[in-house]
DODRENTOR-95983 format. One record per residue: x, y, z of N, C-alpha, C in turn. Coordinates in pm, whole numbers, padded with zeros to 5 digits, always signed. Example, Ala and Ser with C-alpha at 12.3 -4.5 7.8 and 13.67 -1.06 7.14 Angstrom:
<atoms>
+01319-00569+00780+01230-00450+00780+01320-00330+00780+01285-00225+00708+01367-00106+00714+01290+00003+00787
</atoms>
This chain:
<atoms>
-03900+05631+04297-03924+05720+04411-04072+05716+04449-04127+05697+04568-04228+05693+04594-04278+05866+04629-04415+05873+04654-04474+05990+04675-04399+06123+04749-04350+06054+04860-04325+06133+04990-04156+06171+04907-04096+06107+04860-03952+06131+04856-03937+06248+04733-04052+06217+04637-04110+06326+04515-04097+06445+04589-04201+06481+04684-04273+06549+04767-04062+06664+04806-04012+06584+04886-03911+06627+04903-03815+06697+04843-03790+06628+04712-03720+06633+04561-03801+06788+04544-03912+06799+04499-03962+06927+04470-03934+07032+04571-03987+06993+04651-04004+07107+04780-03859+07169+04810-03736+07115+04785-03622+07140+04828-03573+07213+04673-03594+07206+04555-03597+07279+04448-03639+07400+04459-03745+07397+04530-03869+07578+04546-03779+07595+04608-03755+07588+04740-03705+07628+04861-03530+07687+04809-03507+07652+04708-03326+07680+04680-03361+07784+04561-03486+07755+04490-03489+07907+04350-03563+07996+04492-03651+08054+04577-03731+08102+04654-03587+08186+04726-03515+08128+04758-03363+08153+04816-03291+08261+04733-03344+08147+04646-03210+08221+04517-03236+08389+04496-03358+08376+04450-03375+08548+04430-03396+08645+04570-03489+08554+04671-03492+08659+04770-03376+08695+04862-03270+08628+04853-03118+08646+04915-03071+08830+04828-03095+08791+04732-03072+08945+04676-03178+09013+04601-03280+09053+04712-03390+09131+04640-03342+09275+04625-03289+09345+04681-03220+09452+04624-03186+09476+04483-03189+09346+04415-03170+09324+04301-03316+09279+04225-03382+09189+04274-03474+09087+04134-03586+09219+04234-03597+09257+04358-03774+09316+04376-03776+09457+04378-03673+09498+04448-03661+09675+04470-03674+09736+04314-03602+09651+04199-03575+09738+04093-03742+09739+04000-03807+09666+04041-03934+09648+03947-04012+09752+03965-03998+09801+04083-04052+09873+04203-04019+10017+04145-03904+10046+04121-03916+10174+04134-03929+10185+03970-03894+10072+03851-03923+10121+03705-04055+10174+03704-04156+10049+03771-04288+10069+03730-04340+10213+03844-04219+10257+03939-04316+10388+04008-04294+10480+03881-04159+10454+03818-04156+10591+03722-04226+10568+03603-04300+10458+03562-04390+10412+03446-04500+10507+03524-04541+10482+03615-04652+10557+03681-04671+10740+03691-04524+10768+03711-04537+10920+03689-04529+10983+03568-04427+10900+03442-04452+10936+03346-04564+10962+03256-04623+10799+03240-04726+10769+03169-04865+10767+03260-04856+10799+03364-04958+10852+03431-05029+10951+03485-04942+11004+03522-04941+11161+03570-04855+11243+03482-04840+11259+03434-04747+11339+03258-04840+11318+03177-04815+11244+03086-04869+11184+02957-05036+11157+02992-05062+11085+03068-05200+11041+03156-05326+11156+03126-05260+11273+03152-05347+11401+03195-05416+11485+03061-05315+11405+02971-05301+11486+02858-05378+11350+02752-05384+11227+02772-05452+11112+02691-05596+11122+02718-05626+11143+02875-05776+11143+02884-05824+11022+02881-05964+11015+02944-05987+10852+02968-05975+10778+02844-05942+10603+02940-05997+10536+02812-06026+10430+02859-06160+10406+02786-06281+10301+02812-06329+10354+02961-06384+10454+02916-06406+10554+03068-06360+10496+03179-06188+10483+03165-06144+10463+03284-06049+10610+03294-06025+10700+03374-05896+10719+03415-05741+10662+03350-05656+10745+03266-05586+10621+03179-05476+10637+03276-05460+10644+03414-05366+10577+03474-05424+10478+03560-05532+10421+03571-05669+10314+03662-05599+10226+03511-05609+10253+03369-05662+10167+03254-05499+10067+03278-05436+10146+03310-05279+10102+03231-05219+09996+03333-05266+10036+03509-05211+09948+03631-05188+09827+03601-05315+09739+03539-05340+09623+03522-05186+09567+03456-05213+09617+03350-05114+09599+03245-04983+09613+03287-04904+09698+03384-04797+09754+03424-04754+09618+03523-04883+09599+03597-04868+09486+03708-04824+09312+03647-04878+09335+03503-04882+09181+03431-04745+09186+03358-04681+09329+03291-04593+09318+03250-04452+09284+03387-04468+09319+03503-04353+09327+03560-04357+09147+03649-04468+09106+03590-04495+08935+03624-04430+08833+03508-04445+08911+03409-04384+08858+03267-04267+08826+03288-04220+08971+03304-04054+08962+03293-03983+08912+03442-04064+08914+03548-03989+08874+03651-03982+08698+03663-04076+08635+03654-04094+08507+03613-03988+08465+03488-04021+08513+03368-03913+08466+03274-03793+08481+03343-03725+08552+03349-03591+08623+03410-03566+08481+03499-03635+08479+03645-03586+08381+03676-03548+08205+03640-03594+08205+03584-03628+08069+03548-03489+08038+03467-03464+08114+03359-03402+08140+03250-03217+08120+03307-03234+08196+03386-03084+08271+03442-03051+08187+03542-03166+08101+03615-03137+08008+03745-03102+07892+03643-03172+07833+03550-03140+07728+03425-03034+07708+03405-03007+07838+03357-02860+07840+03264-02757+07840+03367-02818+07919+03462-02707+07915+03579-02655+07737+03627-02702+07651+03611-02715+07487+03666-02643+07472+03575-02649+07461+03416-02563+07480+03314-02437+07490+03346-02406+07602+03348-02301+07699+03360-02162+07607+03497-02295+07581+03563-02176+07525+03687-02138+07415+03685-02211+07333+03603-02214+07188+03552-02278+07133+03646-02351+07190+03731-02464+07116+03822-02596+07020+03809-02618+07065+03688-02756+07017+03664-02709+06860+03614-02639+06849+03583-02624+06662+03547-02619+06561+03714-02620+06647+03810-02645+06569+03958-02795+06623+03934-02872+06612+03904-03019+06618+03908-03050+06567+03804-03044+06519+03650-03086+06459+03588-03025+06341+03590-02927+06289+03671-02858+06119+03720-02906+06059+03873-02978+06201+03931-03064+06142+04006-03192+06040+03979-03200+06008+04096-03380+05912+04042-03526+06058+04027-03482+06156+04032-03599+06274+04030-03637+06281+03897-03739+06236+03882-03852+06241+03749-03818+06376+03700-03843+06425+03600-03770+06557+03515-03900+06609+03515-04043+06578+03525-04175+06648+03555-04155+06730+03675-04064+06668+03814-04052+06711+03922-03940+06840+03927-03851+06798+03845-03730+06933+03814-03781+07086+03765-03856+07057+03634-03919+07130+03614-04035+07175+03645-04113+07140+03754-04217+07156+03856-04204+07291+03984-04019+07213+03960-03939+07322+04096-03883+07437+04004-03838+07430+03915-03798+07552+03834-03966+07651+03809-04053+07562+03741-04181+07656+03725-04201+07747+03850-04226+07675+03965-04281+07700+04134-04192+07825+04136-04022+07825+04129-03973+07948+04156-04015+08073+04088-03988+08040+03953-04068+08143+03851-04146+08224+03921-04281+08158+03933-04407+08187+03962-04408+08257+04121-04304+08215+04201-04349+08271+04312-04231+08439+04309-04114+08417+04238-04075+08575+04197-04132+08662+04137-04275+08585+04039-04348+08698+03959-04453+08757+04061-04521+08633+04123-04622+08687+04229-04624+08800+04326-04472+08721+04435-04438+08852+04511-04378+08986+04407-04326+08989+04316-04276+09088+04224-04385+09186+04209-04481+09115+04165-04637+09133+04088-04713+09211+04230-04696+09156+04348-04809+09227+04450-04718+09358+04503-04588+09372+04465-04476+09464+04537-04535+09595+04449-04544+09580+04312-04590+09676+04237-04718+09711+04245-04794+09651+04276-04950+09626+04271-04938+09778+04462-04839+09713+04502-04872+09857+04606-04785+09986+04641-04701+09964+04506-04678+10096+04481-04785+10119+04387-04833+10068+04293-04969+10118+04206-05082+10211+04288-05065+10200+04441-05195+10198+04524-05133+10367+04545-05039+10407+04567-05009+10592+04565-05022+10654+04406-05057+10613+04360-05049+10651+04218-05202+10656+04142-05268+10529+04209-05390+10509+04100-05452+10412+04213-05656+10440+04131-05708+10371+04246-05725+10240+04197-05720+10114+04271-05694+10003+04279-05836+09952+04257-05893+09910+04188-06071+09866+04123-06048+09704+04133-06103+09636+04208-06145+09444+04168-06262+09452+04140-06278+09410+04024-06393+09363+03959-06445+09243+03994-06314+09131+03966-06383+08981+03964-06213+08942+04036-06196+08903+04177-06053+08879+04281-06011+08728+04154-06169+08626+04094-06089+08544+04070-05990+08523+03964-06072+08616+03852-05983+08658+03729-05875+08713+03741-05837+08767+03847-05701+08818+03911-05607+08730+03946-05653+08679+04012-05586+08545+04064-05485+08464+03980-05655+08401+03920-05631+08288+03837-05522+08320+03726-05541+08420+03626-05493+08486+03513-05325+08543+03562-05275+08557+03667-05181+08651+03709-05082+08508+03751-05168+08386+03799-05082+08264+03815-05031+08168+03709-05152+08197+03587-05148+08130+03460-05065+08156+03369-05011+08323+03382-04934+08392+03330-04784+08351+03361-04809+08353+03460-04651+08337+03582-04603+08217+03542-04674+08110+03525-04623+07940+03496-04580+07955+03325-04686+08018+03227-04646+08009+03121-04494+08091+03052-04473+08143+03160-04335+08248+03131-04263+08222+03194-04241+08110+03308-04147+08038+03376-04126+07923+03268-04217+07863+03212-04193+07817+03083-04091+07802+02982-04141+07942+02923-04077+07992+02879-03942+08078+02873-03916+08071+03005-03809+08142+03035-03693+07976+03027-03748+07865+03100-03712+07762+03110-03658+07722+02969-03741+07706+02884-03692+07643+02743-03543+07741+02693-03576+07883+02686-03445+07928+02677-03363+07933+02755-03342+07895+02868-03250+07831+02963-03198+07713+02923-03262+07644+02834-03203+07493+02773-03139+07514+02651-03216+07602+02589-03088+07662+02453-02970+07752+02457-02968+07793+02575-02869+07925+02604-02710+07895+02597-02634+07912+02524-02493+07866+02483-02455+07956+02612-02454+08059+02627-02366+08178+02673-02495+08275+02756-02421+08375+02829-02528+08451+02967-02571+08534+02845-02513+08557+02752-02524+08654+02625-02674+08608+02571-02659+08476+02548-02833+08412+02485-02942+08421+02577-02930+08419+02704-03005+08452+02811-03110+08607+02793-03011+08700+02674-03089+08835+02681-03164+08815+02543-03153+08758+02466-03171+08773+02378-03307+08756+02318-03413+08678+02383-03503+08627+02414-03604+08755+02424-03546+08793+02568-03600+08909+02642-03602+09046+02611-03530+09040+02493-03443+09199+02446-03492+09219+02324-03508+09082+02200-03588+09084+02051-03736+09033+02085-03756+08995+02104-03923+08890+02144-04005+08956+02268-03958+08938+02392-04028+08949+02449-04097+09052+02509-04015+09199+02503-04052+09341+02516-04121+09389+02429-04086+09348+02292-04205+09394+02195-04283+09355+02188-04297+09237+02206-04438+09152+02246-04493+09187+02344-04467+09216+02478-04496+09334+02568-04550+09438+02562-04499+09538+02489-04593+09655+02500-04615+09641+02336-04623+09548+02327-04735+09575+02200-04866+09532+02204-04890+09417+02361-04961+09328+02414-05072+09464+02510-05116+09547+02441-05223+09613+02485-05216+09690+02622-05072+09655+02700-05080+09750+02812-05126+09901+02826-05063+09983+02695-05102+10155+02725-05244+10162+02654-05243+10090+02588-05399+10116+02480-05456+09989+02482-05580+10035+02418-05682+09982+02363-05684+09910+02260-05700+09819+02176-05628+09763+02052-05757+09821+01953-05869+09871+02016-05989+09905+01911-05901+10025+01866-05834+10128+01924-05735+10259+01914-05700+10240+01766-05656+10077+01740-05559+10045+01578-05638+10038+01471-05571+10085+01413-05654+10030+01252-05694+09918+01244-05798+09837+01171-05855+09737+01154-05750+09617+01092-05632+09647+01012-05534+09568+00999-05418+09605+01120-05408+09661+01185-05324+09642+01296-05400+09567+01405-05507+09583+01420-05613+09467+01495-05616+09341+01481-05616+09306+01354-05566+09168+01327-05436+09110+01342-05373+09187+01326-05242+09156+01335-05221+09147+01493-05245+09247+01587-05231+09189+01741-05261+09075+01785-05400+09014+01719-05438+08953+01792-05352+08760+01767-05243+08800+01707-05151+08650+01699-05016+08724+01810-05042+08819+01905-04967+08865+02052-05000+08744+02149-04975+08631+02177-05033+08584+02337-05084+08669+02426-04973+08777+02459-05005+08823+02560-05137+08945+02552-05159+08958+02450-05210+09082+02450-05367+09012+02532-05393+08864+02498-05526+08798+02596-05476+08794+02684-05350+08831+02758-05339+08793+02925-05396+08916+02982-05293+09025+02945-05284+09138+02979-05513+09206+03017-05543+09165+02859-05697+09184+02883-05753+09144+02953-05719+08985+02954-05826+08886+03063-05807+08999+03240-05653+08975+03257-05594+09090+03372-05637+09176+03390-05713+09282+03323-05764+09442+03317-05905+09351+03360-05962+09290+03295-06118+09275+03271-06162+09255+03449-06056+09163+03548-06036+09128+03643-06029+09257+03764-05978+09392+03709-05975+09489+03799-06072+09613+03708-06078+09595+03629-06196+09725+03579-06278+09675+03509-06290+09525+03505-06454+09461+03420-06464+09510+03275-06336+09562+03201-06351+09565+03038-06245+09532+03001-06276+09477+02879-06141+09436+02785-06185+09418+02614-06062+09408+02546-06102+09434+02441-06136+09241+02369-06106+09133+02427-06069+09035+02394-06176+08942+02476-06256+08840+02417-06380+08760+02506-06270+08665+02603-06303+08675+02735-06288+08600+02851-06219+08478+02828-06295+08409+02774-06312+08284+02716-06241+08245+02668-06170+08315+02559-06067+08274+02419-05953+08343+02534-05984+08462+02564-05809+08457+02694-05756+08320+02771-05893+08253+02847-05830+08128+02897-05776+08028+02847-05830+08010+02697-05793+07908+02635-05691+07891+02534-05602+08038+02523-05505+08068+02421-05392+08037+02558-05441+08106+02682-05317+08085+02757-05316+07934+02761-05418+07862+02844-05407+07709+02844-05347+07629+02738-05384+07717+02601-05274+07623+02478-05143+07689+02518-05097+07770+02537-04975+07798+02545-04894+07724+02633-04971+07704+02776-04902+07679+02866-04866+07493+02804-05024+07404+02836-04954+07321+02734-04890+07244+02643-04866+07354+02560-04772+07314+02454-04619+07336+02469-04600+07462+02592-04484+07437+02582-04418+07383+02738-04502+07335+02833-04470+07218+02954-04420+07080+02886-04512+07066+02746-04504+06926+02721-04338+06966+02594-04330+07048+02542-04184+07117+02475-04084+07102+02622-04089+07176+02652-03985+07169+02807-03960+07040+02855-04040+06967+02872-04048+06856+02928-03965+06716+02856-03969+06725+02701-03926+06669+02614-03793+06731+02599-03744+06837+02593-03652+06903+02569-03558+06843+02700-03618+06844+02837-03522+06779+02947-03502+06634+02912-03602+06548+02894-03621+06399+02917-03435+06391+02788-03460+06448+02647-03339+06473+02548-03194+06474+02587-03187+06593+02699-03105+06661+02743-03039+06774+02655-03144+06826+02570-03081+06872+02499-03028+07020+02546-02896+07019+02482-02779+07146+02531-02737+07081+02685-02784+06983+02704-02702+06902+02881-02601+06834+02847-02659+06722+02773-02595+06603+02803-02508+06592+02618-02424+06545+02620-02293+06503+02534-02282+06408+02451
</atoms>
């Protein structure tokens, strides 16, 4: 396949996951929307009033960041995962790996959807965040950058368990033992200095808990975790498991017979 026909192959992948979820946003965007408004009244205005700042922020300003990265997490994984398995499921996906489409390009179009359900997901909450709490940019690019880096590595990941998924049943399973606790254990409501000095260590083998920071540092300029080592734990993550995914398709493994 030459350039232009690549070009096509991908673009018509985005364009069918981009479909896929926004045909029923009532479902994948409205619902993020209203968890994280009631994350906001609970743990913000309830609980909030009564925690008192932290890292002299306002602890419903401290937590946005975090609220905004978690509902990028899970909206990105989610898709990726469920659109995967879904190709699976229909026996579709063997007309795309007997095509001439390079499997870099398949999974290029699976990442792209991911990433663009977490984004719009991610800015839907980001303005309900805006009646609730005031909205601080520190640094637009650490926002950016970190909120897109996130989005690919959990389309990723949502992807690989889309390749192991026997049943819609394995699809949760991921998301339900692993990835929620890893979630809010990943520094969204607190501070990780808050932990004991052995619970400190112990966070810091969380991935996410450097996204989530790098993310805060980006809208209120503090975090508990150096800049630096955030970019480069995500960059190993991402990676290690593009080049896992990638091997895992070229296999076919859980596809092909």
């Amino acid at each position: 396949m030459n350039a232009r026909e690549k070009y096509i192959a991908y673009k018509t992948i985005v364009i069918r996951e981009i479909l896929r979820f926004s045909r029923i946003w009532l479902q994948t965007i409205i619902p993020p929307m209203v968890t994280m408004g009631l994350y906001f009244v609970i743990f913000g205005n309830l609980i909030g009033s009564r925690i008192g700042p932290m890292d002299g922020f306002n602890y419903i300003d401290y937590i946005v960041p975090g609220l905004i990265m978690m509902s990028v997490i899970t909206n990105s994984y989610a898709n990726v995962v469920s659109s995967f398995y879904g190709t699976k499921f229909q026996h579709s996906v063997e007309e795309m790996l007997i095509s001439p489409v390079p499997n870099y390009i398949i999974l290029l179009g699976y990442i792209t959807g991911g990433v663009a359900r977490g984004l719009i997901v991610g800015i839907a909450v980001s303005i309900v965040a805006m009646f609730f709490a005031n909205i601080l940019v520190h640094d637009l690019m650490v926002i950016l950058s970190m909120i897109i880096l996130t989005a690919i590595l959990f389309s990723l990941a949502g992807f690989i368990n889309g390749v192991y998924a026997q049943s819609f049943d394995d699809i949760s399973l991921i998301p339900t033992f692993v990835l929620t606790p890893l979630t809010y254990l990943g520094g969204i409501f607190y501070s990780i200095t808050l932990l004991p000095e052995f619970w400190q260590d112990v966070s810091m083998f969380n991935p996410i808990l450097y996204m989530v920071n790098a993310f805060r540092y980006g809208f209120l300029g503090v975090s508990d975790i150096n800049l630096g080592i955030s970019y480069a734990i995500t960059f190993i993550f991402i990676t290690g498991l593009y080049l896992f995914a990638l091997r895992l398709l070229q296999k076919g493994h859980g596809i092909k017979t």
